[in-house]
N, C-alpha and C positions, 0 to 999 in steps of 0.2 A: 207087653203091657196093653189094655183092651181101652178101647176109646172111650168105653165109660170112668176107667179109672183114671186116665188122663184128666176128662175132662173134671172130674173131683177135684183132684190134683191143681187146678187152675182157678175152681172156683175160688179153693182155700185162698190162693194167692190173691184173688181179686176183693176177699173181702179183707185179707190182712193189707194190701195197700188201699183200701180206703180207712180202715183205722187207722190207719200213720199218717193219711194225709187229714183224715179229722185233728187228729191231736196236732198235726204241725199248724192247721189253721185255725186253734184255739178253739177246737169244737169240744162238746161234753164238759165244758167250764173247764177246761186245762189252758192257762195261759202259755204262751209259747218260751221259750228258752232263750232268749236273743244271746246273739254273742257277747258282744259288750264294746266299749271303744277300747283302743292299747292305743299305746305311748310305747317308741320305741326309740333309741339313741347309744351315747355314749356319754362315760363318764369321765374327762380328761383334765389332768394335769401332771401331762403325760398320761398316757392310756389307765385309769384306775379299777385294777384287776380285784376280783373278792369283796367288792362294796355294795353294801345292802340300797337300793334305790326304794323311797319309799313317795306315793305320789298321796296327793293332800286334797280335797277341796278348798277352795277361798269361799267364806262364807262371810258375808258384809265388812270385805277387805282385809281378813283377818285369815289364817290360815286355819282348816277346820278339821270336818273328819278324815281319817286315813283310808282312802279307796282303793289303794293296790300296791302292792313290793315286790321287791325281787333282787335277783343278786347280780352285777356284772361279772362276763366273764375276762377271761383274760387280755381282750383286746378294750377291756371297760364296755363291753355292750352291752344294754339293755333292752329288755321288752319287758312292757307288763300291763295286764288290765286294770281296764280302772269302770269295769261294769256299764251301769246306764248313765251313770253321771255325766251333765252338762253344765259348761259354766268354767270360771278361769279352775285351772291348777296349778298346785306347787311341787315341784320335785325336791327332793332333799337326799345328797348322797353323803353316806358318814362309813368310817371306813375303810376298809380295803388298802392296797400296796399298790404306789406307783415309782416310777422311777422319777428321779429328781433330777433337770436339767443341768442344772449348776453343778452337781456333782459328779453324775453319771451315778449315784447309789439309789437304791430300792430302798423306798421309806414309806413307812407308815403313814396312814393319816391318822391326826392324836386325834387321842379321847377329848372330845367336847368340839373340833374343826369338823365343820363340815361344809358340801359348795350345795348350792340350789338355784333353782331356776324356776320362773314364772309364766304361766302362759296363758294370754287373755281367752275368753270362752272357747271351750273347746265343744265342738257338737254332740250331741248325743252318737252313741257305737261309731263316731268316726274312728279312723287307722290314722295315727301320725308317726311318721318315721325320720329319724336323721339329727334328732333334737339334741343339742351338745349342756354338758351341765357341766361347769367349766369355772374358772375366779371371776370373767367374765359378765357371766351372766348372776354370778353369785350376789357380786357389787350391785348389780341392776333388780334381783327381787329386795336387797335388803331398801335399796332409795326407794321402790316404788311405795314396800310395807310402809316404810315411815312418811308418805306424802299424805296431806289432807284426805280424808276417806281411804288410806289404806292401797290393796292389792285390788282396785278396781280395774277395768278395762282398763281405762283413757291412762292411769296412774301405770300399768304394765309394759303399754306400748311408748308412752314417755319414755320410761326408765332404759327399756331397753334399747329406745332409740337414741338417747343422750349418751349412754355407756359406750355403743358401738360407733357412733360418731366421735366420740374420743379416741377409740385406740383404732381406727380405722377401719372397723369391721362392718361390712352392710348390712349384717345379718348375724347379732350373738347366740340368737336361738338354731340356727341350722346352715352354717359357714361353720366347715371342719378344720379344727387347729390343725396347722403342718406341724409336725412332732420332727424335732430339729434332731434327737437323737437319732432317727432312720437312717440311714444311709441313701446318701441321694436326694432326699425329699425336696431340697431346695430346687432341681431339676423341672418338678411338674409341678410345684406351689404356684395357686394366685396371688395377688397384690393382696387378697382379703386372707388368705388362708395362711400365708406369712405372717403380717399383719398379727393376726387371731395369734398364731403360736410362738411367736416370737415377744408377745406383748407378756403373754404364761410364765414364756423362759427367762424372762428381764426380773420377774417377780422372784422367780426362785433363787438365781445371782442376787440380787439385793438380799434377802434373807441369809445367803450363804457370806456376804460380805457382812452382813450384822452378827454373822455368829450361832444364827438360830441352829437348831441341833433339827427339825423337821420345818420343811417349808410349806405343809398347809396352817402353818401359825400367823403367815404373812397372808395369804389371805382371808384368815378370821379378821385379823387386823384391818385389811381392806376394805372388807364388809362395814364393819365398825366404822370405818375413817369415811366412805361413800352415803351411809345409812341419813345423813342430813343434809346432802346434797352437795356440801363442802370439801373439799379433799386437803384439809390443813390440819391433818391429826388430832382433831378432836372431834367426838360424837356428840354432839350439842356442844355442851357448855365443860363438858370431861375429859380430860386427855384420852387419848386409846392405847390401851394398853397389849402392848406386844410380849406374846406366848414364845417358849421353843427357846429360849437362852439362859434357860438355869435357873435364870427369876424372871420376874417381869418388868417389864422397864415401857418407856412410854413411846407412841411414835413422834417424829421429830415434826413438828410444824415447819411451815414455808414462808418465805418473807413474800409480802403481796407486792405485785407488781406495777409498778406505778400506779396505784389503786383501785387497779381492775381488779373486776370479778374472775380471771384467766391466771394463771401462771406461768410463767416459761421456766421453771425449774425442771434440772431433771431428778427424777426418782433413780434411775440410775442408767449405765450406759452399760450393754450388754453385746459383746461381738461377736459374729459370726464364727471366730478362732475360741471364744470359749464353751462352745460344745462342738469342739471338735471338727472334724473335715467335712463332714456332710452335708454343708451348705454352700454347693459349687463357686468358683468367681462371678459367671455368668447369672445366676439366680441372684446374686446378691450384690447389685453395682457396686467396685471400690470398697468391698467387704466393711462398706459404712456401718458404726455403731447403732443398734438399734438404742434408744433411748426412752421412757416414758417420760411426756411432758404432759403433768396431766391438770385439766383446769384448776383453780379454787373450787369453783360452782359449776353442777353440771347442767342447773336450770336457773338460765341467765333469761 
């Protein structure tokens, strides 16, 4: 090859990498392509495999347009963009097949249950990962939507701090449930991550002691029973009606206690022997009952 043809050769190259680096730095009036921000997580109650995750704007505390979906896989994971958009989001998972703790069976989530999660402003093409959308965190966007002005900040970070301050959790939005099904799990769980998945597993027992035929009907339910801040089976002024038992029937109110805002009832008492061995002696001091005792009011 002759050093003139080379050098042709090179020229071409030096003028197609300045066309690439004009167009990436928005020269010739081509705006540039940004990637976008993603939201990346899981969707658990019990890992929820095949479920469409769909993310939302909040638009003056209200949940808005739809900026990005996608589907979890079989360990319930997701990733998905949600473009330029800044500002809180809502996650919404409807859905897909998880295994039921109470049971040990693989169940559907019914038509019309579904869990979501709220997240105060997120930045523009930031990366966030780890994010859990859970009964949890479900309780915590429905209280926030219905507080004065809606799914604001201050209304997001409330909800979800009152929620996880109840069942023990430091963190509803990104503290991973221990999935008491695993084998072993109890082994390497923290105090939060027990906590988290064992609070899940007490929901799905109660459902399977009420008879329910699928257990994300108890947490519609729950959603409903938290949505006014109150946890005494009624959403305002209307009983809550409980799905998944053939008909619907109501949830059971709680007697207040010595007439505080708190309760010491329990929702129900769920033990480490009923989901089976996997929750060593040692993990689990005295294979004590997990229990929910969950306030009247979670904004006292």
């Amino acid at each position: 090859m002759t050093r003139k043809h080379c050098s042709g050769i090179f020229s071409h190259a030096l003028a197609l990498f300045a066309l690439l680096s004009l167009a990436a730095c928005g020269g010739g009036g081509t705006s540039p392509s940004a990637s976008g921000g993603v939201i990346g997580g899981t969707g658990f109650k019990g890992p929820v495999s095949g479920a469409t995750v769909t993310a939302y704007a909040v638009s003056g505390g209200s949940r808005g347009a739809q900026i990005g979906t996608t589907t979890t896989d079989a360990g319930g994971g997701f990733t998905l963009s949600i473009g330029s958009h800044t500002g809180a989001v809502m996650l919404q998972l409807s859905g897909g097949t998880y295994t039921d703790e109470a049971t040990g069976s693989p169940m559907n989530m019914a038509s019309g249950d579904v869990m979501t999660a709220v997240l105060p402003t997120v930045a523009a093409n930031a990366t966030m990962s780890g994010i859990q959308i859970t009964p949890l965190t479900s309780m915590a966007q429905t209280l926030a939507q219905n507080q004065a002005g809606g799914m604001t900040d201050a209304n997001i970070m409330s909800a979800n701090a009152a929620i996880g301050s109840y069942f023990l959790v430091s963190d509803i939005l990104r503290v991973s449930p221990m999935n008491p099904l695993v084998a072993g799990s109890g082994s390497t769980a923290t105090t939060d991550t027990m906590n988290y998945g064992m609070s899940i597993a007490a929901m799905s027992e109660y459902a399977r002691s009420l008879g329910m035929t699928t257990s994300s009907a108890m947490v519609t339910a729950l959603m409903n029973d938290s949505s006014d801040g109150f946890m005494n089976g009624r959403m305002g002024q209307s009983p809550v009606m409980m799905g998944g038992m053939g008909m619907g029937t109501t949830m059971s109110p709680f007697r207040r206690h010595q007439g505080s805002c708190r309760r010491d009832v329990r929702l129900h008492r769920f033990s480490a022997e009923q989901v089976g061995h996997n929750l060593i002696d040692d993990a689990v001091p005295d294979r004590a009952p997990w229990c929910i005792q969950r306030p009247t009011c979670f904004l006292e």
